[in-house]
C-alpha positions, 0 to 999 in steps of 0.5 A, spaced: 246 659 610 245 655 616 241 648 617 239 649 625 235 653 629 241 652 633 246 655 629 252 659 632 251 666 630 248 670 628 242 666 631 237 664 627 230 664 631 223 662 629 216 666 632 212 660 632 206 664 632 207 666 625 213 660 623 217 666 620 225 665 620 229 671 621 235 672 624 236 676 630 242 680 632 242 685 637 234 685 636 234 687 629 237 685 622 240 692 621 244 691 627 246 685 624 248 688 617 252 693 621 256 690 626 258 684 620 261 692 616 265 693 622 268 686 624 269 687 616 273 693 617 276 691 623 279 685 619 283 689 614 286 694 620 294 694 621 297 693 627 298 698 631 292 702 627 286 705 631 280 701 631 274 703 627 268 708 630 262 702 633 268 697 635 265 696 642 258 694 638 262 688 636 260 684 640 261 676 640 254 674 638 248 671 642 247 665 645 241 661 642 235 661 646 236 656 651 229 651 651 225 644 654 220 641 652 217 633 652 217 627 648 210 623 648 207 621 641 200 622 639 198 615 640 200 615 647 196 622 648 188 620 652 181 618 647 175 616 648 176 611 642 182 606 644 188 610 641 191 618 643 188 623 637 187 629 635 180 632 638 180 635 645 186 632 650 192 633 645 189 641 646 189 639 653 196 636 653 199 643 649 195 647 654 199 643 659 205 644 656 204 652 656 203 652 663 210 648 663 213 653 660 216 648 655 218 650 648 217 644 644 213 637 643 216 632 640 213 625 637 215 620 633 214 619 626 206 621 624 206 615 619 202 610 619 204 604 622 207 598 619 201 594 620 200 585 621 196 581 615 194 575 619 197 570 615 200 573 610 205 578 613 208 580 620 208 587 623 207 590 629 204 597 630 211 600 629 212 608 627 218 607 624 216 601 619 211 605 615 208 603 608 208 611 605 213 616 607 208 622 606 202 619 609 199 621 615 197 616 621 190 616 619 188 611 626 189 618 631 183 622 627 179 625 632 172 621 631 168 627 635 172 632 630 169 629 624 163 630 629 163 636 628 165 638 621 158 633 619 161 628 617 159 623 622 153 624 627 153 623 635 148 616 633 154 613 629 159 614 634 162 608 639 160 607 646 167 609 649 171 603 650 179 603 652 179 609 656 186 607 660 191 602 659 196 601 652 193 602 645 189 595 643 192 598 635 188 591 633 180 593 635 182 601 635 183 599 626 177 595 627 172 600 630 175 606 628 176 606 620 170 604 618 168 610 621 173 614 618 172 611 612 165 613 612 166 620 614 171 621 608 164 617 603 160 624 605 165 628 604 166 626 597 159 625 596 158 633 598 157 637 591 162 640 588 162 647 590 161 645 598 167 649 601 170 643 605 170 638 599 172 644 595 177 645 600 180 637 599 180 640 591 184 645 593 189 641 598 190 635 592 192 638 587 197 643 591 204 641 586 207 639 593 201 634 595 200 632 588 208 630 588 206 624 593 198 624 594 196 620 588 202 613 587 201 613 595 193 612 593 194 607 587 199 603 591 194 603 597 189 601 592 193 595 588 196 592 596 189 591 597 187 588 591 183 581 593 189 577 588 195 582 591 193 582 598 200 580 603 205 580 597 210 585 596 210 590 591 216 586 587 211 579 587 206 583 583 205 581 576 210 584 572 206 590 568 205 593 575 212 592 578 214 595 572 209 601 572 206 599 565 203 606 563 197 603 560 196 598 566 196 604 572 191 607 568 187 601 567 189 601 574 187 607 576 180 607 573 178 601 575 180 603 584 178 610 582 173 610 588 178 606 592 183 612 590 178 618 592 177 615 598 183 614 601 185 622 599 180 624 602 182 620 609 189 624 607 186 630 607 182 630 613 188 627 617 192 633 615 186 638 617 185 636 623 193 635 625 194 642 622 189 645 626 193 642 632 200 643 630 197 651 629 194 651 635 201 649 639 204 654 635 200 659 638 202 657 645 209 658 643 210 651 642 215 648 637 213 640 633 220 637 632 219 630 628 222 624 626 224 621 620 228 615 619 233 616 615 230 610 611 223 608 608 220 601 607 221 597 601 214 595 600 212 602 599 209 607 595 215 610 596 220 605 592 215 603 588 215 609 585 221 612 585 225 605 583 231 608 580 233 611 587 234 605 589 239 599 590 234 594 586 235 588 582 232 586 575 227 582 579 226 589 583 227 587 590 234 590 594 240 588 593 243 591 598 240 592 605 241 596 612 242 595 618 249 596 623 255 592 624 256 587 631 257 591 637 258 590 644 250 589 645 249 585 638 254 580 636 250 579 629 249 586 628 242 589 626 239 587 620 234 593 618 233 590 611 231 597 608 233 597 601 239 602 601 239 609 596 243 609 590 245 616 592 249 617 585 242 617 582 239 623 587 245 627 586 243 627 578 236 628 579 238 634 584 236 630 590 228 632 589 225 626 592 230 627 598 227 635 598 219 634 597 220 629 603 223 634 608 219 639 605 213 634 607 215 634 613 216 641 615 209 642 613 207 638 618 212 639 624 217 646 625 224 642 625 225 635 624 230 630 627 233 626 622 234 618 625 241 614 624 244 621 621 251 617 621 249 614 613 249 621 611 258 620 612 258 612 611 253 607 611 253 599 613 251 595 606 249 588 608 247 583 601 240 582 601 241 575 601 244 575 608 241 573 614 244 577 620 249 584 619 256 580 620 258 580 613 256 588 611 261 593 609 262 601 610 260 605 603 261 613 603 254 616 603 252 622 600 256 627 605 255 634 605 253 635 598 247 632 599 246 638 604 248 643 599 242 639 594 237 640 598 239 647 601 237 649 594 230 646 594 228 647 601 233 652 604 234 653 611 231 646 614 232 646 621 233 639 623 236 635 628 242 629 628 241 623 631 248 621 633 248 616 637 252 609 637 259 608 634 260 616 631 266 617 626 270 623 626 266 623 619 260 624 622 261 630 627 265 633 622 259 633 617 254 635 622 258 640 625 258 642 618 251 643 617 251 647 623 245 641 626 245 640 633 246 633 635 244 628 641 247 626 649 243 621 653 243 622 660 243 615 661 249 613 657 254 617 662 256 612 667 260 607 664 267 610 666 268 613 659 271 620 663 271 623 655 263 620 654 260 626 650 254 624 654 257 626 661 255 634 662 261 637 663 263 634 656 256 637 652 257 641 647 252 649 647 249 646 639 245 639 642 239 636 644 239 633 652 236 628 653 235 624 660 233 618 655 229 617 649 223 613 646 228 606 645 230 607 652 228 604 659 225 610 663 229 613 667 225 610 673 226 602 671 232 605 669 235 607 676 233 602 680 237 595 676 242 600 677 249 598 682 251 601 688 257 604 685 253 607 679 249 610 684 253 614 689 257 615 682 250 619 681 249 622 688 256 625 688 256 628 680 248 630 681 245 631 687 241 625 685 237 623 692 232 619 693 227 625 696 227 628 689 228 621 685 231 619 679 227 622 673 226 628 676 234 628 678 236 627 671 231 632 668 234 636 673 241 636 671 239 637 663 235 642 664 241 645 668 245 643 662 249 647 657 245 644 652 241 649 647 235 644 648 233 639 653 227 634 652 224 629 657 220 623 655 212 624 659 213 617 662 219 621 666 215 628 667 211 623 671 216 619 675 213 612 672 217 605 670 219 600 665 211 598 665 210 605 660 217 603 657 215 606 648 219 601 645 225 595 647 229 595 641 230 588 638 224 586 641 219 585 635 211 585 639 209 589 645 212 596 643 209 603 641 202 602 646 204 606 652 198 611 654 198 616 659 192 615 661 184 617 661 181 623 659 181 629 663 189 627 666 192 633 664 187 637 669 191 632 674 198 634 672 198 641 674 204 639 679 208 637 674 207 643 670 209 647 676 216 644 677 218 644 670 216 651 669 220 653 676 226 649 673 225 652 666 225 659 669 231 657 673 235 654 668 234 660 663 229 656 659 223 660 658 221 663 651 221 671 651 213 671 650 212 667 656 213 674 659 208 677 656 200 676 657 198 671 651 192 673 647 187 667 649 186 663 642 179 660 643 180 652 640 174 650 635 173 646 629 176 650 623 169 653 619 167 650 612 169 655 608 177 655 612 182 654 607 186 647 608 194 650 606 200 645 607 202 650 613 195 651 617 192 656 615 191 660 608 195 666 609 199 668 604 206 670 607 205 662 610 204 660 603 210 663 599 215 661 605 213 653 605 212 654 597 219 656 597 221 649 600 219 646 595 221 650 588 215 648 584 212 655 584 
């Protein structure tokens, strides 16, 4: 079975709308069921012989259906409470988006952030530096949205602060958790047979979110122990590092409210995201996440699953990390991330590896998959290291890895991120896998004529991309570029200072053989290195940028226009944007609304996510 949307033939094609897979070869299965019987027939035939009734049906497949769509994460989205969250501007950004005729929206990854604790523990705000692999981002809760559920009233709301200008995480924690926190009290305080608090009963002890939802609670609980406050969880008494039975119990017991609240907040981040992700769905919107390849290692996630992990008898790593000296980095990069004993997955049939993909695709409908290239052979650096310099390369899993989560999850649609110095070992496994890879439109121009990432060397089954989230935008790139480079442009691209720099590069990957081109929003709107996402190697001042005040997108209707023109120019228009949609009006899910992992209650929904995870 094949592991992309993007797949060669037969192609293999999701309806948003109903987020159901099918396989889609001259319009119906049963063409496809017949055309493979004739290409079998034809493949036992002699020279000579003739060919068999229906040989001018054996057509060579379809090409995939082409797309584009945007790179912009939540947090960067319009709020009136310091941060982007999930009230009415992110449905206004995917009216936008359908306006644009774009077919996907893609954010980084939807957990919390790493989070600074004054004196104790430095952490800047970073997506990629999670405390939990399952949990969501509790700070983009939408306060109006908890509003109208009754979880809050009008009164208790702030004054709007913050409308424009970057995300102060700091004071957005500081103003809205209490808030949250206090909607996630009442609706724990709401009788039993309530139909939103019995649709959080329901939620929290689905086996899926049950698998994750309850260590995740009791570590929250123990880091915020007054005792344990900043130290990692290998610091911690040796009951708790070592999961004593009868402590956690003890344990459990004595933060049971701490517990019930803070699965209550999971809950309400689900709901609301779910609400937007469906309704995103509707428009005929793909959400494609992101997954680093590795987790923290003080969290929940290696606390409780200890023998995954490459851990010491005093429970801290062993081994780490990180990527080898390059020509940008003559120390290599220390990530620091405890490293995975892949022997012990593989025994336990890569479980932990499928409710985690499993979790993710209850929240998006693809993922990328970030560093892909561990899956063939990782850097291992020893814990007591200082820099990268002295690792060494260790086989990874490979593709059996794929072939053990394929029997849990199935057919998982992912996206690789290769990029850096990629082996003949990695093409080799994502090819496959089938998985659709990455070019970056900005790394083209240095003289390499075989660079994967120049157009005329682009393979159909990949992502384009002008830049991503870790690059300069295309603007502040373009402008410390040399003369040279730039003529070099003009000649290849047609790049002009009429059109500009972003929109030339946004251009040429929409006319791209890629299956999927994806534009930072930061590009759509022509904007410098000043809304740069992130500068990797720097530690502080990343992950703030946002597009603006509420009612922005009302203002951006040209961009929609000229992204729509390209789209249809170049061939990326989803066959529904021909038809008339049905207009879904956007409201607050009732009370009584069923809160499923897939967004809704339907049982057709329901059986298909259950199917990824094989608990039922």
């Amino acid at each position: 079975m094949a592991w992309s949307l993007l797949s060669n033939a037969p192609t293999l094609s999701t309806h948003p709308s109903s987020r159901r897979f099918c396989l889609k070869w001259n319009d119906s299965p049963r063409s496809f069921c017949k055309v493979r019987s004739l290409r079998a027939k034809a493949s036992m035939l002699e020279i000579g012989e003739p060919v068999p009734d229906g040989y001018t049906e054996m057509l060579p497949p379809r090409r995939a259906q082409r797309r584009a769509g945007v790179i912009m994460h939540p947090t960067s989205l319009p709020g009136h409470y310091g941060i982007g969250d999930l009230g009415k501007e992110a449905f206004a950004f995917i009216d936008w988006l359908a306006e644009a005729k774009m077919q996907i929206w893609q954010i980084l990854p939807l957990v919390p952030p790493g989070r600074p604790i004054p004196g104790f523990r430095e952490d800047y705000w970073s997506p990629y530096s999670g405390r939990d692999a399952h949990c969501g981002n509790t700070l983009i809760i939408s306060l109006d949205e908890l509003v109208a559920d009754g979880l809050l009233t009008e009164q208790e709301l702030p004054q709007p602060y913050d409308l424009s200008g970057n995300v102060d995480f700091s004071r957005v924690a500081e103003t809205n958790e209490p808030l949250i926190a206090r909607a996630a009290k009442r609706l724990l305080e709401r009788s039993d047979d309530d139909s939103l608090k019995s649709s959080l009963a329901t939620w929290r002890s689905r086996p899926e979110i049950k698998s994750w939802i309850e260590e995740a609670a009791l570590f929250d609980a123990i880091c915020n122990d007054p005792n344990l406050v900043g130290k990692d969880w290998w610091d911690w008494p040796e009951d708790l590092r070592r999961r004593d039975p009868a402590k956690l119990e003890q344990k459990r017991a004595s933060a049971a409210a701490h517990i019930e609240e803070f699965c209550a907040t999971q809950f309400l981040f689900d709901k609301q995201w779910l609400k937007l992700k469906t309704y995103a769905n509707s428009q005929g919107i793909s959400i494609i996440g992101d997954m680093p390849i590795y987790v923290g290692g003080h969290s929940a996630d290696v606390w409780a699953n200890q023998s995954l992990f490459l851990l010491g008898d005093d429970f801290k790593p062993t081994s780490v990390a990180g990527v080898p000296p390059d020509a940008f980095s003559e120390d290599g990069q220390l990530w620091g991330n405890p490293l995975y004993d892949w022997r012990s997955h593989s025994q336990e049939n890569y479980r932990w590896w499928a409710g985690r993909i499993g979790r993710a695709l209850q929240l998006h409908d693809e993922v990328r998959i970030d560093h892909f290239r561990a899956f063939a052979a990782y850097w291992s650096v020893p814990a007591s290291a200082k820099t990268a310099k002295n690792g060494s390369w260790i086989v990874g899993p490979g593709k059996s890895f794929f072939d053990g989560v394929e029997k849990v999850v199935g057919d998982a649609p992912i996206v690789a991120e290769d990029l850096g110095v990629i082996t003949k070992d990695v093409v080799d496994l994502r090819e496959a896998i089938k998985a659709p890879g990455m070019v970056v439109l900005q790394f083209a121009w240095g003289g390499d004529k075989q660079s994967p990432h120049l157009p005329h060397n682009f393979c159909e089954n990949s992502f384009c991309y002008p830049g991503t989230h870790d690059n300069q935008t295309t603007e502040g790139w373009y402008e410390n570029l040399d003369e040279a480079t730039k003529v070099k442009l003009a000649n290849y691209a047609g790049m002009s200072d009429a059109e500009g720099a972003a929109w030339g590069l946004i251009r040429l990957g929409m006319s791209s053989v890629s299956k999927a081109c994806v534009f930072t929003m930061q590009d759509v709107l022509g904007l410098g290195d000043e809304a740069r996402m992130n500068t990797p190697g720097v530690a502080d001042g990343n992950w703030a940028w946002r597009i603006g005040p509420p009612g922005i997108f009302a203002t951006c209707s040209p961009q929609a226009k000229k992204l729509a023109r390209l789209a249809t120019c170049f061939d990326r228009v989803s066959p529904e944007h021909m038809i008339i949609k049905k207009n879904i009006e956007v409201e607050s899910p009732k009370a009584n609304d069923d809160v499923t992992p897939d967004g809704d209650g339907s049982d057709a929904n329901r059986s298909r996510r259950q199917k990824f995870f094989g608990l039922f």
